[in-house]
N, C-alpha and C positions, 0 to 999 in steps of 0.2 A: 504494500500500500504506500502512496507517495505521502506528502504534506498535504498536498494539495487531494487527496483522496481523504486523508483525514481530517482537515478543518473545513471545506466550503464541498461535499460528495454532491451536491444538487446543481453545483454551477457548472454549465458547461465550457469548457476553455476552447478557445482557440490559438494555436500555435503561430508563431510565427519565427523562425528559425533563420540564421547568416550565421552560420560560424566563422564566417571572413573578418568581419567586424573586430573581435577582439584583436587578430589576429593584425589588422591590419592598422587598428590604432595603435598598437605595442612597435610595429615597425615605423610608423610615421614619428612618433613620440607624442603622441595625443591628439585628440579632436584633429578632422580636418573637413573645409565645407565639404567634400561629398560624400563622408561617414556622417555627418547631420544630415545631408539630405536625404539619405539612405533609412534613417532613424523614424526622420518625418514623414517620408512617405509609408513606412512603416505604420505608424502612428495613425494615418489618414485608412489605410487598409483594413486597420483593426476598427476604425469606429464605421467603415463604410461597409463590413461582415456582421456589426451589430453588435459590437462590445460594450458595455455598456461601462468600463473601466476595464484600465491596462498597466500591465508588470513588470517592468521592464527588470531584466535578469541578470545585464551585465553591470558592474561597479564602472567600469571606463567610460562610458558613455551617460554617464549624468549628464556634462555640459548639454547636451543634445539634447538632452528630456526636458529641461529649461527652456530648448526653444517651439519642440512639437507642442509641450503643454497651450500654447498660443495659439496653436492653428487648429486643435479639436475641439469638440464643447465636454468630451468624456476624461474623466481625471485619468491622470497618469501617475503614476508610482514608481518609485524608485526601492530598487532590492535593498536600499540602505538607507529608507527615510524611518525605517521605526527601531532599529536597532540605535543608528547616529542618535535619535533623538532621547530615545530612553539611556544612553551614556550620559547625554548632558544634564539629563535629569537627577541620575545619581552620583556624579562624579563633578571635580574640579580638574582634576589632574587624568586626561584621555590618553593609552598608547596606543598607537593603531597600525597592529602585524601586517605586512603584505610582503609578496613578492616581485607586483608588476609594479612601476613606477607609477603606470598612466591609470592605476586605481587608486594610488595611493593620494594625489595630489586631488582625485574628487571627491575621496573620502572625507579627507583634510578640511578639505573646503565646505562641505556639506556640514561637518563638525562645527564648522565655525558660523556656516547659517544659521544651524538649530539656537547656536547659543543665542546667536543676536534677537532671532526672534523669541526666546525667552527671557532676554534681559540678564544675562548668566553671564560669566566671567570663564573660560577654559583654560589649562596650559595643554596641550600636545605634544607629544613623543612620538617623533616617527618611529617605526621599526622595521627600515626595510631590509627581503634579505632577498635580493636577485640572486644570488648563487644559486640558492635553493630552487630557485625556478630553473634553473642549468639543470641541476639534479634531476629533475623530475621529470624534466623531458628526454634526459638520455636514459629513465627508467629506473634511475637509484629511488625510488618513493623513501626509503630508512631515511637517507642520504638528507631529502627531502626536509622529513618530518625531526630530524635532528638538529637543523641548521635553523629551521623556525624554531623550534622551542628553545635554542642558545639564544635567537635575537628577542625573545618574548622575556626571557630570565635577567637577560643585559638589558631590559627598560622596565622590567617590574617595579626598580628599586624608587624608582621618581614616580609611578603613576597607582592609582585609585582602582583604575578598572581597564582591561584588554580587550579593545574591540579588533575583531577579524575582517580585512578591508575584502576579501575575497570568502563567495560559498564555497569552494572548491578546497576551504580549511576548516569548514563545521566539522566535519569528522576528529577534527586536531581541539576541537573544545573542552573539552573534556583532560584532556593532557593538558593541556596549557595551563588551566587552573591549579592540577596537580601538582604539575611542577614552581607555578608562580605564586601560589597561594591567593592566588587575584581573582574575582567576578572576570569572567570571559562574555564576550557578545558573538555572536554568529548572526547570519542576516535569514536566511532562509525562512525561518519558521515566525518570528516575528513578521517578516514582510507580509505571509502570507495571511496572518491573524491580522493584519492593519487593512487586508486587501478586501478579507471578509465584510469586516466591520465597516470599507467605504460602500461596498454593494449592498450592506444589509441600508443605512441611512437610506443610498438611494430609488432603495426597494421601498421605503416610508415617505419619499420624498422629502426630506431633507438636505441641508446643503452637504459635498462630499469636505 
């Protein structure tokens, strides 16, 4: 059974799949206009199938969902708007593990929106560990999963709470606390409870 089978079993989803995208922001070094336009037409596809709200999966491409949010009337969602936001809620001091850069700096930044629009004060730890993402693609996964939990252990000591800039490390949640003695954040399952709760509103017609 997926997340999405266990918290919203009555919605139907529609897919909308580019596995070019990550791929091709991580070679550009972030955003470029025609991975946003890619994004928004996207964006325009899922409300014109009848979506009624949309999820967007990957962490690299926030900037993009800033701008599609403009151009449909159906809210958009970010895989890191309820994790980010519930960090700034319980934390001053945020570290935030990745391994790509071009996640890491929309992470960052999305961290830094939630506070503003709570009136909050944050400090930030980056923790990045691109090696690890070396690892993991020539199939060391140990390799991997070793080199984040040293960069998670090496910012424990300054931060409150570890948020995971990438889904593809919720498996690693559970270790990271272990080893850091820290509250850990993963995005997945939160995203998908905040996704719930905008389609249930707009099932009552309230605002999302």
């Amino acid at each position: 059974m997926t997340l999405f089978d266990e918290i919203m079993p009555d919605v139907r989803l529609i897919n909308i799949l580019d596995d070019s995208l990550l791929a091709d922001c991580v070679s550009a070094g972030g955003m470029t206009p025609s991975i946003t336009q890619r994004l928004c037409d996207y964006a325009r596809s899922a409300q014109e199938a009848g979506a009624d709200a949309a999820l967007s999966l990957c962490s690299s491409v926030g900037p993009a969902i800033d701008i599609a949010r403009r151009l449909v009337e159906m809210p958009i969602l970010k895989i890191d708007d309820a994790h980010t936001e519930k960090a700034v809620k319980g934390a001053e001091r945020i570290g935030v593990l990745a391994t790509v850069a071009t996640t890491l700096r929309p992470t960052v930044d999305l961290i830094r929106e939630k506070a503003e629009e709570q009136g909050r004060k944050v400090e930030i730890r980056e923790g990045l560990a691109p090696s690890a993402l070396e690892a993991l693609m020539s199939g060391d996964r140990a390799r991997h999963d070793e080199m984040l939990i040293e960069k998670a252990k090496e910012i424990a000591g300054s931060v409150d709470v570890i948020l995971l800039a990438q889904a593809s490390m919720t498996r690693l949640e559970g270790k990271v606390a272990h080893e850091t003695g820290l509250p850990v954040l993963s995005s997945p399952r939160p995203a998908i409870e905040y996704a719930k709760k905008v389609l249930d509103r707009l099932s009552v017609g309230a605002p999302a």
